[in-house]
C-alpha positions in Angstrom: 155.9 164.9 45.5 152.9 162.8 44.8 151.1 163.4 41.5 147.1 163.7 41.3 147.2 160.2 39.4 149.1 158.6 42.4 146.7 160.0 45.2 144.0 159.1 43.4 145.4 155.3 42.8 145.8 155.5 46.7 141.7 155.8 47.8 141.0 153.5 45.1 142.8 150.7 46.1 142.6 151.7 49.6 138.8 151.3 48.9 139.1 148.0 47.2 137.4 144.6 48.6 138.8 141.7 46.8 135.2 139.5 45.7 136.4 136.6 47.1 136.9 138.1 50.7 133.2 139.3 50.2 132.3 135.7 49.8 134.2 134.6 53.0 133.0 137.3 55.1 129.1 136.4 54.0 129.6 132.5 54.8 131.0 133.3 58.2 127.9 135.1 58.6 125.4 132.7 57.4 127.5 129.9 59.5 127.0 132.3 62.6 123.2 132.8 62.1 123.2 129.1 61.2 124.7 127.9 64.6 122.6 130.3 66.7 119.4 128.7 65.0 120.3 125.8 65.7 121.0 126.4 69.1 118.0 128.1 69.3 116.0 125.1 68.1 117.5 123.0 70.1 116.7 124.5 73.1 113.1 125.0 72.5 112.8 121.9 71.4 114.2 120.3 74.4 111.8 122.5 76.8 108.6 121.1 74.7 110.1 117.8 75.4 110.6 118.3 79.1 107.2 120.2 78.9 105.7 116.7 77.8 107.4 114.3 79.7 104.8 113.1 82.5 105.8 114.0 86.4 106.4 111.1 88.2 103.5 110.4 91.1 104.2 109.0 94.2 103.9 104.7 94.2 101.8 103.3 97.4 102.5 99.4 97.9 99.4 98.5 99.8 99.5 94.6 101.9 95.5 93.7 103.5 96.0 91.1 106.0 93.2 89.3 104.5 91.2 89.1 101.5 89.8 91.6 98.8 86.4 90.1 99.8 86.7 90.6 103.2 88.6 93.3 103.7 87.6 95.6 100.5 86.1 98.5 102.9 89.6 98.7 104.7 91.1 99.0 101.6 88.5 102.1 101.0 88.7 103.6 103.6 92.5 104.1 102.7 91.5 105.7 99.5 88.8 108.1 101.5 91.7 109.3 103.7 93.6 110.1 100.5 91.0 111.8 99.0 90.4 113.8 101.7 94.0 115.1 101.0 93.5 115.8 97.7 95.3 112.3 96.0 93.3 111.6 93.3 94.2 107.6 92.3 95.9 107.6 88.5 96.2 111.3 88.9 99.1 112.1 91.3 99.3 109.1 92.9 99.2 105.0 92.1 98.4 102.2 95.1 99.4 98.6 94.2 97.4 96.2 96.3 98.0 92.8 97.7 96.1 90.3 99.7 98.1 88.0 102.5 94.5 85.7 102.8 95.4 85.2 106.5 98.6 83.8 105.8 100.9 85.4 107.8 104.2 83.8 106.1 102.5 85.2 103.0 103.8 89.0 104.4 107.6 88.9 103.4 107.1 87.4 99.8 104.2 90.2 99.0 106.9 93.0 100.6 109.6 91.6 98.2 107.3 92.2 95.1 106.0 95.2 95.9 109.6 97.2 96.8 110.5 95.8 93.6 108.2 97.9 92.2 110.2 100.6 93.6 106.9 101.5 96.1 107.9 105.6 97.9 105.7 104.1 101.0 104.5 100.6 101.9 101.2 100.6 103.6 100.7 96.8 105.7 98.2 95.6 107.8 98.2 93.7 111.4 100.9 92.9 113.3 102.1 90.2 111.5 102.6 92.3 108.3 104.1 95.3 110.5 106.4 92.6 111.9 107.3 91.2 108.5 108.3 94.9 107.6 110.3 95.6 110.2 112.4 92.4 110.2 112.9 93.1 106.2 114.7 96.1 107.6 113.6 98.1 104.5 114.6 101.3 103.0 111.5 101.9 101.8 109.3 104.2 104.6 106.8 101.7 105.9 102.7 102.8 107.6 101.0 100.6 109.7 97.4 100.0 110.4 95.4 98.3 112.9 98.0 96.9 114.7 97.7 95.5 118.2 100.1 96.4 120.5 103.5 97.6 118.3 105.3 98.1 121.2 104.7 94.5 123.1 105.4 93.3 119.5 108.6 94.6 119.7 107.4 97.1 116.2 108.3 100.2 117.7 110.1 101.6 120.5 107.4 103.7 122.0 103.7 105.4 120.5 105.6 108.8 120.9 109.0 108.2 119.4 108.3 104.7 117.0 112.5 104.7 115.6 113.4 102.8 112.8 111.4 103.4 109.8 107.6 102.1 110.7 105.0 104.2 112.1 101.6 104.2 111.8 98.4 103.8 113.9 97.6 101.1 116.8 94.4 99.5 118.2 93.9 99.3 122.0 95.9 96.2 123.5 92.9 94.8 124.8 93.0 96.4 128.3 89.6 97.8 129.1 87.4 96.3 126.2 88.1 92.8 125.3 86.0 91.8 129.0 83.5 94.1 127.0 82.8 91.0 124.8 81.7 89.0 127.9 79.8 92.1 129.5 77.5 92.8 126.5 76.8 89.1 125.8 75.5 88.5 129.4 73.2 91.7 129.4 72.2 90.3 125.8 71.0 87.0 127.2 70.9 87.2 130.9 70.9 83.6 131.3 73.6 82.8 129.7 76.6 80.4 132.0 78.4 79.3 129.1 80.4 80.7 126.5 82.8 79.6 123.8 85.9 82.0 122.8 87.1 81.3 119.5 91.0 82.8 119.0 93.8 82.3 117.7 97.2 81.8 120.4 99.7 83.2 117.7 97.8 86.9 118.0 100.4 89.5 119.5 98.4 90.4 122.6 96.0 86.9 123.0 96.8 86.8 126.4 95.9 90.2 127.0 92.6 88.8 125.5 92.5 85.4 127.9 93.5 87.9 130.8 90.5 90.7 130.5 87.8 87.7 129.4 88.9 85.5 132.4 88.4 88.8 134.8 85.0 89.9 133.2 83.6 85.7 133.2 84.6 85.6 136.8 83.2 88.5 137.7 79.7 88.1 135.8 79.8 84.5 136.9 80.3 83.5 133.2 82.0 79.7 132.4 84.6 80.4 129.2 86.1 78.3 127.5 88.5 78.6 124.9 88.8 76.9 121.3 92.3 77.6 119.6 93.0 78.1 115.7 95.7 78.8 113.6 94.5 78.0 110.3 91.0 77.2 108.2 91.5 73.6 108.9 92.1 74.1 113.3 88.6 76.4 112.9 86.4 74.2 111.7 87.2 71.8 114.1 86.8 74.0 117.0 83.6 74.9 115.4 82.8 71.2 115.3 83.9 71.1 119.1 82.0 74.0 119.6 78.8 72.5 118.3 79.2 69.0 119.9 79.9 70.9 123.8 77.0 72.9 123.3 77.9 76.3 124.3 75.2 79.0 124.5 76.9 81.7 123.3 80.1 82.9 121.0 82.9 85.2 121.2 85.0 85.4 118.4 88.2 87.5 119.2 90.2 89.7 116.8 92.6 87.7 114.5 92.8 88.0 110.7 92.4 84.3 110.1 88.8 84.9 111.4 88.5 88.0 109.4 89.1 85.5 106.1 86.4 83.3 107.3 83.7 85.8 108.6 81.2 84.1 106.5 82.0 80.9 107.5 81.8 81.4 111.1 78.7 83.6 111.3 76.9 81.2 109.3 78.0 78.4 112.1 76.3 80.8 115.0 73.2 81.4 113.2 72.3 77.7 111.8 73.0 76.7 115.6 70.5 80.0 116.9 73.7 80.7 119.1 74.4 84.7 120.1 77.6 85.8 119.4 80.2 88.9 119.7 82.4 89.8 117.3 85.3 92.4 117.6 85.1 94.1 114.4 81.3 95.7 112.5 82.4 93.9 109.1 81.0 90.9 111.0 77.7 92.6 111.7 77.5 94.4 108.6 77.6 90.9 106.8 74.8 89.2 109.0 76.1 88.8 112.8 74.7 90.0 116.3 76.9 92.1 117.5 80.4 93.7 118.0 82.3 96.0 120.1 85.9 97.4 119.5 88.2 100.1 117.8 87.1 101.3 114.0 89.1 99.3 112.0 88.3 101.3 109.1 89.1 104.4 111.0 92.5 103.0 111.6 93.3 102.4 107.6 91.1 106.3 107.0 93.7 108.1 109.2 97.0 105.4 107.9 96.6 107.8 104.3 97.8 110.8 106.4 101.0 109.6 107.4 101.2 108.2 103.5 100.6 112.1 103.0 103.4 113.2 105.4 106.1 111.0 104.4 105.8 111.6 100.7 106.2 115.7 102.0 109.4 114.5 103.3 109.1 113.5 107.2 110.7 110.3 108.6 108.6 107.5 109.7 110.3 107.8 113.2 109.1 112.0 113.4 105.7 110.8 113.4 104.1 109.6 116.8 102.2 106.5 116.4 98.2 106.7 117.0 95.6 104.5 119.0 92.2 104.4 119.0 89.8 107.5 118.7 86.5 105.3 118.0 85.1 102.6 119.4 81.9 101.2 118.0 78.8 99.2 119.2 77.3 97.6 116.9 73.7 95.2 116.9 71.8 93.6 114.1 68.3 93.6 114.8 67.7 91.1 111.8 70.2 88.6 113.2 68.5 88.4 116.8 65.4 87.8 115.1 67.1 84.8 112.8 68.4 83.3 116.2 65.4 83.8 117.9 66.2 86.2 121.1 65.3 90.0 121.9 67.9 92.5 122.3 66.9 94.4 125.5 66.5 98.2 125.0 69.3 98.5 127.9 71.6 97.3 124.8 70.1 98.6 122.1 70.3 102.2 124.3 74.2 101.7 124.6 75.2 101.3 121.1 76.3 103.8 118.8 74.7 101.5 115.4 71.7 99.8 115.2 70.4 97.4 112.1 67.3 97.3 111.7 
């Protein structure tokens, strides 16, 4: 039988805490609280830091087929088209531009640099750098603009299904407005029997050139003949042949070796008081008669929305490839009067620009 003493030693000790597990018990705590802070901060701080890190915006390796000078409102209208989908350059997206000068073996070097920039779409120009592209057999998703002919080329498999990793938009083979050229220079100056064509025989389609010019000269009872170029050095000797066989009129065909040396040639036609057609409106813009053929600038405008589409995730070879929408006439009031001729109003009526 317990005694009051003994029951009451009992609760005391069984209410006892030794000090020194008190002491324990509060450091566990404190570690506990401690570790969960930490955590805490830790993963805060790691949000801010993710929260600050700048998203990554899309890379667009851009090749022009010729110069900055020449060529700058292609590049433009590139940037338009983007801007029209909301891409704001420096913003959410970045275009690294390069010039090929009219050298076509300049196309696979300037390729090489720009995917080793790590590029998400490369953006070339002609046929010679949709070519170069294609042969590269890139990774990297590849647009096209003003090409001629991509499937004559051997660039693409067919306008509806392109395969492979190129699409992009075309320009008209030549079929159906290339013997334009010869038609609007002989209702320009009537009289004219005589007429040099400038081109260039390594173009994709330049017989699908000779072919419609031939047809139309024949038919208009127009003489041709044809000067050949390659590089700066070949033109100005057909422009010297030119000069020295006294033609009485010029049409310059599309190539971008003449697009480098606009200025060059259209100051040849108007010292010699000589009409002229050119294929593309920089020409006229910059001084020339005339010119007739698909909106180049058109073609680079609508290139940024299949930029657009591809970055969104669809393959080059989804994505039909386009031809021409616009074709534009183009006269230079200013230039007929430096070569001394009137533009009749059947002429002026027909095209869809006139400089006055």
């Amino acid at each position: 039988m317990h005694t009051d003493d003994e029951s009451s030693l009992r609760v005391l000790n069984s209410s006892y805490v030794n000090p020194k597990s008190k002491i324990k018990n509060r450091r566990r705590k404190l570690k506990w609280v401690g570790f969960v802070t930490l955590v805490t901060i830790l993963v805060f701080s790691g949000v801010a830091v993710d929260a600050q890190q700048p998203a990554k915006i899309p890379r667009i390796g851009f090749i022009g087929a010729s110069s900055s000078t020449t060529a700058a409102p292609y590049l433009e209208a590139f940037r338009e088209g983007l801007r029209e989908l909301h891409y704001v350059e420096g913003h959410n997206i970045a275009i690294e531009v390069r010039w090929a000068e009219g050298a076509a073996q300049r196309f696979p070097q300037l390729i090489a640099e720009l995917v080793g920039l790590k590029i998400d779409v490369l953006l070339v120009s002609a046929a010679a750098g949709a070519l170069a592209a294609k042969n590269a057999n890139l990774a990297t998703p590849v647009v096209f603009a003003a090409v001629t002919d991509p499937i004559g080329y051997g660039i693409i498999d067919s306008l509806a299904r392109p395969g492979g990793n190129l699409t992009g938009v075309a320009l008209a083979v030549g079929e159906g407005f290339s013997g334009k050229w010869v038609e609007l220079l002989k209702e320009t100056v009537p009289k004219v029997a005589k007429v040099a064509v400038l081109r260039n025989p390594s173009h994709p389609v330049a017989e699908v050139f000779l072919k419609e010019m031939k047809a139309a000269g024949r038919a208009l009872h127009v003489g041709l003949q044809f000067y050949e170029a390659l590089d700066p050095k070949q033109l100005d000797n057909a422009l010297s042949r030119i000069d020295k066989e006294q033609a009485r009129a010029v049409i310059v065909t599309p190539d971008p070796l003449f697009g480098t040396q606009r200025n060059r040639i259209r100051e040849f036609v108007t010292r010699r008081h000589l009409p002229a057609i050119f294929p593309y409106k920089e020409f006229v813009d910059a001084g020339g008669l005339m010119s007739y053929g698909p909106s180049f600038s058109d073609s680079y405008r609508r290139a940024a929305a299949y930029v657009d589409k591809i970055l969104k995730g669809v393959k080059p070879a989804d994505l039909p490839v386009e031809q021409p929408m616009k074709f534009e006439f183009v006269v230079n009031l200013q230039a007929a009067k430096q070569i001394g001729i009137t533009i009749p109003p059947s002429v002026l009526y027909r095209a869809d620009r006139v400089i006055k």
